[in-house]
Short mmCIF file of the C-alpha atoms (twelve columns), coordinates in Angstrom:
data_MODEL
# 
_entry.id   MODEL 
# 
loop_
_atom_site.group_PDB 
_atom_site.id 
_atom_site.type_symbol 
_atom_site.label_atom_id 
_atom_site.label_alt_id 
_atom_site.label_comp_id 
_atom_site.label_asym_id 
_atom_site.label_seq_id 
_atom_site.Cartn_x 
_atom_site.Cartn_y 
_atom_site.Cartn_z 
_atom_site.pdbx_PDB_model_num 
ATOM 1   C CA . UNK A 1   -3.596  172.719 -34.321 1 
ATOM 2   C CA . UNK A 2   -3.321  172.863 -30.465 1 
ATOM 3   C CA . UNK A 3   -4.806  169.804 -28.914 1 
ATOM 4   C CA . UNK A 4   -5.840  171.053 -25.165 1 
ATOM 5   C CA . UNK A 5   -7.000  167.010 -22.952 1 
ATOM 6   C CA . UNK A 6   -7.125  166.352 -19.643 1 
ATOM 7   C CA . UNK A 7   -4.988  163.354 -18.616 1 
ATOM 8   C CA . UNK A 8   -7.408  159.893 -18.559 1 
ATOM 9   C CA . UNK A 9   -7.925  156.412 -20.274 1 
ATOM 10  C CA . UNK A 10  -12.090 156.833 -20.565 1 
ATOM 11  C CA . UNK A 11  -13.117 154.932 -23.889 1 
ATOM 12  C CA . UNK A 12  -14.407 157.833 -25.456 1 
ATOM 13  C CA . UNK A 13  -11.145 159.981 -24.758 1 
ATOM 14  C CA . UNK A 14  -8.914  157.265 -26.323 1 
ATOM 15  C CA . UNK A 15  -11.979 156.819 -29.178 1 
ATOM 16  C CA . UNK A 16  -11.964 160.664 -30.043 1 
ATOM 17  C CA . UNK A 17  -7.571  160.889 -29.605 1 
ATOM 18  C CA . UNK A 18  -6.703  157.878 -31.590 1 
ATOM 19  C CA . UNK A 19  -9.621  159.175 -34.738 1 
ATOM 20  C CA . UNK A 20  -8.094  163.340 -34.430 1 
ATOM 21  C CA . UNK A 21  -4.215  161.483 -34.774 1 
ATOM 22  C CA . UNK A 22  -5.346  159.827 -38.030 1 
ATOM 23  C CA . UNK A 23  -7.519  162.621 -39.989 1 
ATOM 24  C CA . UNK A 24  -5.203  165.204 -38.985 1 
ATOM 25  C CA . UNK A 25  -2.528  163.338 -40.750 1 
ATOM 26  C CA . UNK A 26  -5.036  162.602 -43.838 1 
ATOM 27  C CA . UNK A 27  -5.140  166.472 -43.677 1 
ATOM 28  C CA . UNK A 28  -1.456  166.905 -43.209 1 
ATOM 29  C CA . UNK A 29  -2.232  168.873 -40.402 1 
ATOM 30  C CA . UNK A 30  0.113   168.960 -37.402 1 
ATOM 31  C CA . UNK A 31  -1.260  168.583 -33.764 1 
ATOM 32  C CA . UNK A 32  0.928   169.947 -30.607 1 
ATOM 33  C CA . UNK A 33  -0.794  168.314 -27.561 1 
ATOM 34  C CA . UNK A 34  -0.952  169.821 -24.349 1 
ATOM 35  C CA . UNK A 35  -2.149  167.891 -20.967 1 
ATOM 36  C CA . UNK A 36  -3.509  170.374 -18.428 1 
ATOM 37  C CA . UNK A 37  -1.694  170.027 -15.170 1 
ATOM 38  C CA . UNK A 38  -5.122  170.635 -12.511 1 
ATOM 39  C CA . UNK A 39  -3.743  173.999 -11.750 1 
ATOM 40  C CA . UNK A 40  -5.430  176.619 -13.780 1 
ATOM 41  C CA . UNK A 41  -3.125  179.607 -13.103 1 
ATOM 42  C CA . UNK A 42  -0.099  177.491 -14.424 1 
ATOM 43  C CA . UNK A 43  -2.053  176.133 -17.138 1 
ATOM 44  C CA . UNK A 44  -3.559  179.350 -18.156 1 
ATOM 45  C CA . UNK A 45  -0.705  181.162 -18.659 1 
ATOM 46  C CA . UNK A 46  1.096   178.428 -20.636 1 
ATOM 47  C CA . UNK A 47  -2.094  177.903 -23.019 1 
ATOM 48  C CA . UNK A 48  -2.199  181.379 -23.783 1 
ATOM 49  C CA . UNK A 49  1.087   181.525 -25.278 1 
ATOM 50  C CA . UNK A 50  0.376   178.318 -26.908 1 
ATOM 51  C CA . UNK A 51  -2.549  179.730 -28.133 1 
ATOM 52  C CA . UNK A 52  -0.673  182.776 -29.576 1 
ATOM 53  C CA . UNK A 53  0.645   180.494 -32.136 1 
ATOM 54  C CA . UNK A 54  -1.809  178.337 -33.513 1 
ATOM 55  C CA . UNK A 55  -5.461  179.284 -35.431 1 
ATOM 56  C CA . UNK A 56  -7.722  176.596 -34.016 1 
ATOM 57  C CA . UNK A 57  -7.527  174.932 -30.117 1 
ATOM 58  C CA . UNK A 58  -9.607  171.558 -29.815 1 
ATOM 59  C CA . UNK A 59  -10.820 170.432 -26.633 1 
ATOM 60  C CA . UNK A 60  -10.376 166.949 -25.972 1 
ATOM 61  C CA . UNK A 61  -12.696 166.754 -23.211 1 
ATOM 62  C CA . UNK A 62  -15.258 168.133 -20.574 1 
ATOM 63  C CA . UNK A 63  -16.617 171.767 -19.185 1 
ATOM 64  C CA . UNK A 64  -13.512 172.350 -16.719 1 
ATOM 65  C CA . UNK A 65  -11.578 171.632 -19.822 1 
ATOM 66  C CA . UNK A 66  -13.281 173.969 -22.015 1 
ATOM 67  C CA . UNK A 67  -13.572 176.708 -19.629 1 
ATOM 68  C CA . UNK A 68  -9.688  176.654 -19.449 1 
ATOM 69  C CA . UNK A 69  -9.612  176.884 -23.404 1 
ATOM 70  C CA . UNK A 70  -12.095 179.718 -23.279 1 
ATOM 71  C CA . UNK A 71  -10.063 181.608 -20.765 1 
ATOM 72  C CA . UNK A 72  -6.784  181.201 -22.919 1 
ATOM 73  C CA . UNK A 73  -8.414  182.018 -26.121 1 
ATOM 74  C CA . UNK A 74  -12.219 184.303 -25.626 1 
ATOM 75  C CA . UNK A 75  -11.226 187.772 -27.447 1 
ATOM 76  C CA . UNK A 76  -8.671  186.545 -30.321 1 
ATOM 77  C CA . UNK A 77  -9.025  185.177 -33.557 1 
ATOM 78  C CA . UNK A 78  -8.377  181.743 -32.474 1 
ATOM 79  C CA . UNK A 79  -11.297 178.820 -33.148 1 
ATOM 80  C CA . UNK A 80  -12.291 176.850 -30.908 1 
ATOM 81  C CA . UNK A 81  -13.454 173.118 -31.582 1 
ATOM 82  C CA . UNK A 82  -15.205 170.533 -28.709 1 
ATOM 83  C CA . UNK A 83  -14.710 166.928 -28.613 1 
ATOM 84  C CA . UNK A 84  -16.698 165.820 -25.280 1 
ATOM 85  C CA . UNK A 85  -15.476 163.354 -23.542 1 
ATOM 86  C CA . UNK A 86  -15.611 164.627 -19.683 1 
ATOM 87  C CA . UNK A 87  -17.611 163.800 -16.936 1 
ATOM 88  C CA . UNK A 88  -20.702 166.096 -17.334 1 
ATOM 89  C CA . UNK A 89  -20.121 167.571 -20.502 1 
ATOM 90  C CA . UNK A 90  -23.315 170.384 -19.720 1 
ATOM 91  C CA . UNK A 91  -22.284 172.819 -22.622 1 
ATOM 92  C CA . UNK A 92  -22.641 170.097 -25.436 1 
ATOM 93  C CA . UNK A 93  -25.751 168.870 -24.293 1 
ATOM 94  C CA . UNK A 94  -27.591 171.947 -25.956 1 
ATOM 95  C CA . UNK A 95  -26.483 171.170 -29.865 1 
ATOM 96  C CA . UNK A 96  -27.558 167.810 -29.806 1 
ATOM 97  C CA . UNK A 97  -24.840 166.229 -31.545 1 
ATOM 98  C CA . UNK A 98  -23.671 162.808 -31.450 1 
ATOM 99  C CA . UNK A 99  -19.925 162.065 -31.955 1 
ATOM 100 C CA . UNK A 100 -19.874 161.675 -35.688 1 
ATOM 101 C CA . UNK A 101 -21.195 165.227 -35.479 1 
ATOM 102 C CA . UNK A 102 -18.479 166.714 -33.441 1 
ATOM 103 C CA . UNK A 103 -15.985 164.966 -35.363 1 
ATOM 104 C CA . UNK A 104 -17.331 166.869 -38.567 1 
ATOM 105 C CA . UNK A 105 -17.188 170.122 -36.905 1 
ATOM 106 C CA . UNK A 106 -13.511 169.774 -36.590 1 
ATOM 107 C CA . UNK A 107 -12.099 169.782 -40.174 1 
ATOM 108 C CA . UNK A 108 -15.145 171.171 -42.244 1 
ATOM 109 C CA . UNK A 109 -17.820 172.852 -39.622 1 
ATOM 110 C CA . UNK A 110 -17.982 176.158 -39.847 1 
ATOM 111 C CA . UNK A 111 -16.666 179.248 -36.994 1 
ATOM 112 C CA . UNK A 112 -19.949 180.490 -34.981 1 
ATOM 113 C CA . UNK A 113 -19.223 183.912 -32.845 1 
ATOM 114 C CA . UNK A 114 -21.070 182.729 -29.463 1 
ATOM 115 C CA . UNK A 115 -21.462 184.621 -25.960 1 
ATOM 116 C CA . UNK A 116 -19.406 183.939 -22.743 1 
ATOM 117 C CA . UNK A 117 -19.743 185.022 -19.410 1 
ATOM 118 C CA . UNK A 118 -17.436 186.887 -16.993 1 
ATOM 119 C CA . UNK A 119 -17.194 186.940 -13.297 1 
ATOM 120 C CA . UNK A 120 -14.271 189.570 -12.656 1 
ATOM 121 C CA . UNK A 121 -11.934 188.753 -14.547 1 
ATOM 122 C CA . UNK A 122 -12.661 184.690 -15.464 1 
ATOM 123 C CA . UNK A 123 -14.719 183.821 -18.113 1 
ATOM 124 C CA . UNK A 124 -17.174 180.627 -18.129 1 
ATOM 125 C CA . UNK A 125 -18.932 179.298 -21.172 1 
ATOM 126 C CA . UNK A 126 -22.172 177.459 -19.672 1 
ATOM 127 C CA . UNK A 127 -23.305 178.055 -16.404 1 
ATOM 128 C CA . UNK A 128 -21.945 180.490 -13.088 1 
ATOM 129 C CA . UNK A 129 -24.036 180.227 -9.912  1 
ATOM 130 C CA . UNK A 130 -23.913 181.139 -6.400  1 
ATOM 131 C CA . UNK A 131 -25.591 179.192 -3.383  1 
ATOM 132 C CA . UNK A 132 -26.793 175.909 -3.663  1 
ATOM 133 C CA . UNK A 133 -24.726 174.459 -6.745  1 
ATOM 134 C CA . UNK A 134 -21.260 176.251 -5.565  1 
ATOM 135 C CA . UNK A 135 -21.643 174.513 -2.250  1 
ATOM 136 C CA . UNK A 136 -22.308 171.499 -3.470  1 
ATOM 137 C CA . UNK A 137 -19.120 172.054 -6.219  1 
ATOM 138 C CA . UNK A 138 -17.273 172.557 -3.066  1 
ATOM 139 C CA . UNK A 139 -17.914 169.383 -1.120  1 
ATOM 140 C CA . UNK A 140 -17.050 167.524 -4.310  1 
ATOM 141 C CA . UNK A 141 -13.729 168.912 -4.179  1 
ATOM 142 C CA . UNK A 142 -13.260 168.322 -7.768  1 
ATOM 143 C CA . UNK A 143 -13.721 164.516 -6.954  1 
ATOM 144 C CA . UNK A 144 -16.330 162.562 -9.088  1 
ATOM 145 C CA . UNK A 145 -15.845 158.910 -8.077  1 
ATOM 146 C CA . UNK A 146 -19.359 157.729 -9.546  1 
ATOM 147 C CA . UNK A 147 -18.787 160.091 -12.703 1 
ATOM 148 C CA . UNK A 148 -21.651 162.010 -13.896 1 
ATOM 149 C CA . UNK A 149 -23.905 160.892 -11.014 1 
ATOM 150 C CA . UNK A 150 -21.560 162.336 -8.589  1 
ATOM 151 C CA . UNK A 151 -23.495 165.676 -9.192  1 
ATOM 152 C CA . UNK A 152 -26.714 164.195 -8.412  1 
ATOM 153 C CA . UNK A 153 -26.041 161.912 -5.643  1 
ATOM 154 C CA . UNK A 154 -23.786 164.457 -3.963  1 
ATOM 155 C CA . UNK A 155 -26.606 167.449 -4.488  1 
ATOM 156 C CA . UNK A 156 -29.454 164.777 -3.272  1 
ATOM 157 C CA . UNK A 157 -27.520 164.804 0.149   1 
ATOM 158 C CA . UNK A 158 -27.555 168.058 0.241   1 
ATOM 159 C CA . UNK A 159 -30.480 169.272 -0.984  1 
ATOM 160 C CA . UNK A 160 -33.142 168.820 2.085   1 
ATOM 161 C CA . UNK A 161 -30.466 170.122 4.574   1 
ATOM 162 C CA . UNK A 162 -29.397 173.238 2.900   1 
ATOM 163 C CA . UNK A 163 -29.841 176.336 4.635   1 
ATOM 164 C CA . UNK A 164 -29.847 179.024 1.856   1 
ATOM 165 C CA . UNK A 165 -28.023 182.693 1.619   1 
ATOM 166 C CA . UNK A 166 -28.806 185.784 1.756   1 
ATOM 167 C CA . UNK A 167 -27.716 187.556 -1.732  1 
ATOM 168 C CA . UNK A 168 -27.915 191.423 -2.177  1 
ATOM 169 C CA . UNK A 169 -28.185 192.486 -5.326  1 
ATOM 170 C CA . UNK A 170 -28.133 196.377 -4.649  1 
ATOM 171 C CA . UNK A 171 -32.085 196.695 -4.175  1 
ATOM 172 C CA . UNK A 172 -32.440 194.329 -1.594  1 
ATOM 173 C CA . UNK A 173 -31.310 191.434 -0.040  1 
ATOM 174 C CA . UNK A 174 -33.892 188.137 -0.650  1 
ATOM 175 C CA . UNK A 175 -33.138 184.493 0.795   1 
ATOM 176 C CA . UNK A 176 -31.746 182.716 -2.235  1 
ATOM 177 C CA . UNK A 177 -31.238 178.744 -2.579  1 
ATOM 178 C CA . UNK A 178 -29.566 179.624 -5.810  1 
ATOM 179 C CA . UNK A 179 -28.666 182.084 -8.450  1 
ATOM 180 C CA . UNK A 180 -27.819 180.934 -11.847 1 
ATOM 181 C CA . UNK A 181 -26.141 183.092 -14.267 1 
ATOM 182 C CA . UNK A 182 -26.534 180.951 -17.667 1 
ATOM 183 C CA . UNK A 183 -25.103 181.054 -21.114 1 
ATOM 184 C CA . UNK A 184 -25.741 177.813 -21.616 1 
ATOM 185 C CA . UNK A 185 -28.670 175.629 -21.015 1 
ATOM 186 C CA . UNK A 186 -27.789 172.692 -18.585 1 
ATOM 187 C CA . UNK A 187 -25.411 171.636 -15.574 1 
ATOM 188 C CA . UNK A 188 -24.778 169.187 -13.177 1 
ATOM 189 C CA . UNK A 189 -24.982 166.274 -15.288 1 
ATOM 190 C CA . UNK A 190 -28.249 166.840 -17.103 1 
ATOM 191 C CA . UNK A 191 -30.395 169.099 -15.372 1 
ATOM 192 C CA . UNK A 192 -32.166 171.751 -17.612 1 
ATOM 193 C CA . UNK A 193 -31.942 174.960 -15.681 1 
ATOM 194 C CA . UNK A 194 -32.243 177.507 -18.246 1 
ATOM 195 C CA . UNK A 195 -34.001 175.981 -21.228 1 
ATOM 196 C CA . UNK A 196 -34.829 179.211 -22.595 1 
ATOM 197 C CA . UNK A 197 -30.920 180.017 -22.645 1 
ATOM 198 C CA . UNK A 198 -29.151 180.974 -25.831 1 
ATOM 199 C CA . UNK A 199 -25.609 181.416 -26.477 1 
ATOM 200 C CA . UNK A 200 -25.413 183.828 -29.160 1 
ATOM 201 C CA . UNK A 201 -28.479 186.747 -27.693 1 
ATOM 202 C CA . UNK A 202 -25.530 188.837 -26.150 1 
ATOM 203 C CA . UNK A 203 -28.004 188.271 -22.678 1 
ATOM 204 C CA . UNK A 204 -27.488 185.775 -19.899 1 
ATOM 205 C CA . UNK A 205 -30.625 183.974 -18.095 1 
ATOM 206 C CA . UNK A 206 -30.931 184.459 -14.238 1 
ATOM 207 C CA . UNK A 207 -32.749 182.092 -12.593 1 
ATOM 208 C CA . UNK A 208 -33.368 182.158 -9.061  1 
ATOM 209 C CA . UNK A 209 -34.995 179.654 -7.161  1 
ATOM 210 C CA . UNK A 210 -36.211 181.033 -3.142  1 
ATOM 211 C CA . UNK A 211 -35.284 179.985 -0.158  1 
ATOM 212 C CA . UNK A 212 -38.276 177.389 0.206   1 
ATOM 213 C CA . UNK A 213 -39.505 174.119 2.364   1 
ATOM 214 C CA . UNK A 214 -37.270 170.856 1.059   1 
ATOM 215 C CA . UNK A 215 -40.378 169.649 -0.623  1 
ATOM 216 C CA . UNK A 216 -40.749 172.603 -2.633  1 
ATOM 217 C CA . UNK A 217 -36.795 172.275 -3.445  1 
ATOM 218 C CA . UNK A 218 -37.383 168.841 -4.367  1 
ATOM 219 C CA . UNK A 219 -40.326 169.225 -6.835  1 
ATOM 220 C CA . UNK A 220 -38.228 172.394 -8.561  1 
ATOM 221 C CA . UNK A 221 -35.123 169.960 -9.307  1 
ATOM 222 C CA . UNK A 222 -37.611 167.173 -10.272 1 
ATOM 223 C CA . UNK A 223 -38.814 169.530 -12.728 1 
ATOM 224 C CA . UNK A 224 -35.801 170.651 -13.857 1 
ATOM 225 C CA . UNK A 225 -34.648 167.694 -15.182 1 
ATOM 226 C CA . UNK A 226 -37.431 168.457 -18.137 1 
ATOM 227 C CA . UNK A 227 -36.811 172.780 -17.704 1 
ATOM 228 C CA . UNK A 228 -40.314 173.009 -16.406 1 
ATOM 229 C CA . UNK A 229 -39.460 174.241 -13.466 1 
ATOM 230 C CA . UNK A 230 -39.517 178.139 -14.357 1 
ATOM 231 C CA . UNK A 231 -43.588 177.657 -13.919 1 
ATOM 232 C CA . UNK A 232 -43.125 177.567 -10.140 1 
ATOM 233 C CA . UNK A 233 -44.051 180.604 -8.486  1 
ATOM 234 C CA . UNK A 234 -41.063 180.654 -6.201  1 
ATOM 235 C CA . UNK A 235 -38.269 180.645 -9.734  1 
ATOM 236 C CA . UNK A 236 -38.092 183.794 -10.924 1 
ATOM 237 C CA . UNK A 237 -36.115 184.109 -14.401 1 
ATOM 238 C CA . UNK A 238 -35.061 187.711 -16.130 1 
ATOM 239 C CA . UNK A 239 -32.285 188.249 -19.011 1 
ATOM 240 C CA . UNK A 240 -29.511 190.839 -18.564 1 
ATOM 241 C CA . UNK A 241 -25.986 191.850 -19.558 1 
ATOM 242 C CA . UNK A 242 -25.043 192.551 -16.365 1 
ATOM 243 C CA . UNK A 243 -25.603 192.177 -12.859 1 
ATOM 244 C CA . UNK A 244 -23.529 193.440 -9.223  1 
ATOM 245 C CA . UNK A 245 -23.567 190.338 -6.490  1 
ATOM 246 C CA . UNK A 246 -22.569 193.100 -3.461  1 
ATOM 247 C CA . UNK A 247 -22.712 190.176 -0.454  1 
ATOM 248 C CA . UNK A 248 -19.573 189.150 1.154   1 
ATOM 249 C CA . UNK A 249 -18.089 186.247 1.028   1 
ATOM 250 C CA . UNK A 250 -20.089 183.860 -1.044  1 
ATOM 251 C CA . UNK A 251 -18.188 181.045 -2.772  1 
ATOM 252 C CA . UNK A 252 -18.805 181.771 -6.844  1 
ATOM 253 C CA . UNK A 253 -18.920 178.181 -9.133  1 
ATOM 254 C CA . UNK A 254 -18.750 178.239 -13.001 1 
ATOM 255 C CA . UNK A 255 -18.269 175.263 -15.606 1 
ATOM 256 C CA . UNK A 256 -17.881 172.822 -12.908 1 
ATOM 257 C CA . UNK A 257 -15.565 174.262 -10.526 1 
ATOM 258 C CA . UNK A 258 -15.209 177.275 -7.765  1 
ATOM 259 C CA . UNK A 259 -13.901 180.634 -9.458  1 
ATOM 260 C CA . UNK A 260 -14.160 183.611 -7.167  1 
ATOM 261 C CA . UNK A 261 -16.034 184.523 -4.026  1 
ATOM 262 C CA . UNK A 262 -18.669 187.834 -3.909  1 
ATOM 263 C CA . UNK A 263 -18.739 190.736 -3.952  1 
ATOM 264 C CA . UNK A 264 -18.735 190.367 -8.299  1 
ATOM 265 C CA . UNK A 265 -20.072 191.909 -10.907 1 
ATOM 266 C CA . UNK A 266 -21.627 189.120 -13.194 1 
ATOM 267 C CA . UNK A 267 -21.320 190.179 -17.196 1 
ATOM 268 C CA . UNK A 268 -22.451 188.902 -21.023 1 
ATOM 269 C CA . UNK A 269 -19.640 189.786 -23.192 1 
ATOM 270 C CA . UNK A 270 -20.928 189.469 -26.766 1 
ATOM 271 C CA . UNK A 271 -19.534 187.548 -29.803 1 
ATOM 272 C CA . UNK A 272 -16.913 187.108 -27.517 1 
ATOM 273 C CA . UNK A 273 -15.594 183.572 -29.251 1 
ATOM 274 C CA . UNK A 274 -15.325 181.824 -32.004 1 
ATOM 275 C CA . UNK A 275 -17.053 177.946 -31.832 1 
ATOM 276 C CA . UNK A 276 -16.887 175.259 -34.252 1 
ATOM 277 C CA . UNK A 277 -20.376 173.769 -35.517 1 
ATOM 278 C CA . UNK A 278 -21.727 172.190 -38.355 1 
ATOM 279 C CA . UNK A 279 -22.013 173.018 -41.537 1 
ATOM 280 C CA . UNK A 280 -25.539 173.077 -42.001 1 
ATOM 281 C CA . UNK A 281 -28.516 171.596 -38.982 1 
# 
């Protein structure tokens, strides 16, 4: 069993590490860790052969961790297990498990054939968005020194002074705050963007929220905290497989970090993976 963590000394981490060591010996199961470096290319490359050899991958921690594993693993017969312990953790938020639950996934849940998304040629698992959340990904710079509130306090700053892009989609171009392409149902740290979301439809939600006044962006991520912001006449949300970004040069986040820059073409790819769950609800 390949054991895929990002290097830290959180309580959880150590919690979730020290309780896989012991039932995987009660199993007699042997574990081959591997600590991701921060460079993805490098890591990548390394996981996939990993990968090659092994029949289940658990990830030991958060959605830039997971979206690595996806990348090394979406399309083969390996199964992939979750034990979140990162900073936002967006993708587990949508079971509703507690950490008892994950643990039980690992060893006796069963394999559930979910959806991932592609931008070129890099999957993400959750969430992919251009405009508002990819800029304010970017002046993170993968730094997170309050943790989870990082998102929020950093996006707060941002949020009234924003100015918006234009996106063409190939019928048009509109003044966009934001595009979300979602497989998943929340980001940044507990926001509910795409409530409606599902990960196994073989669809992705697209929400996009107008260029608008600051109030108006205010009282749509107010909302969102509760996903009951798709009421407001300036979100428009539609389902499809795929969909062609064609304006240049706009920075492209997914899973927490910056992936690729437009033009793109934004896809579902169906059944795509292999997810551990539970048994039963």
């Amino acid at each position: 069993m390949l054991v895929i963590y990002r290097p830290q000394r959180g309580k959880k981490f150590s919690a979730h590490a020290q309780w896989l060591k012991l039932e995987a010996k009660k199993h007699a199961i042997q574990l081959y860790w591997y600590a991701t470096s921060g460079h993805f290319e490098t890591d990548l490359e390394r996981l996939k052969h990993l990968a090659s050899r092994s029949t289940q991958v658990v990830v030991l921690g958060g959605d830039g961790t997971l979206n690595l594993a996806v990348n090394a693993i979406a399309g083969t017969d390996v199964v992939l297990s979750l034990l979140p312990c990162g900073t936002g953790n967006d993708f587990s938020r949508q079971f509703g498990y507690s950490s008892r639950h994950w643990r039980d996934t690992i060893f006796s849940g069963k394999a559930r054939k979910i959806d991932v998304g592609q931008v070129g040629h890099r999957y993400f698992i959750n969430i992919a968005g251009i405009g508002f959340n990819a800029d304010v990904v970017s002046t993170m710079g993968g730094k997170k020194p309050f943790g989870k509130l990082s998102y929020g306090l950093t996006g707060a700053l941002k949020l009234v002074r924003y100015k918006g892009v234009v996106i063409d989609y190939g019928h048009g171009s509109h003044a966009t705050m934001m595009c979300l392409f979602s497989n998943g149902r929340h980001f940044a740290a507990g926001l509910t963007p795409a409530p409606n979301a599902s990960i196994d439809d073989g669809m992705l939600q697209v929400m996009t929220i107008s260029m608008v006044a600051w109030y108006k962006r205010l009282v749509c991520f107010t909302l969102m905290l509760f996903g009951l912001h798709t009421r407001l006449p300036w979100v428009t949300v539609q389902q499809c497989q795929q969909l062609e970004v064609k304006t240049p040069g706009l920075p492209v986040e997914a899973d927490g970090d910056l992936i690729a820059t437009t033009p793109v073409n934004v896809r579902c790819k169906a059944a795509l993976l292999q997810f551990k769950v539970l048994n039963s609800p």
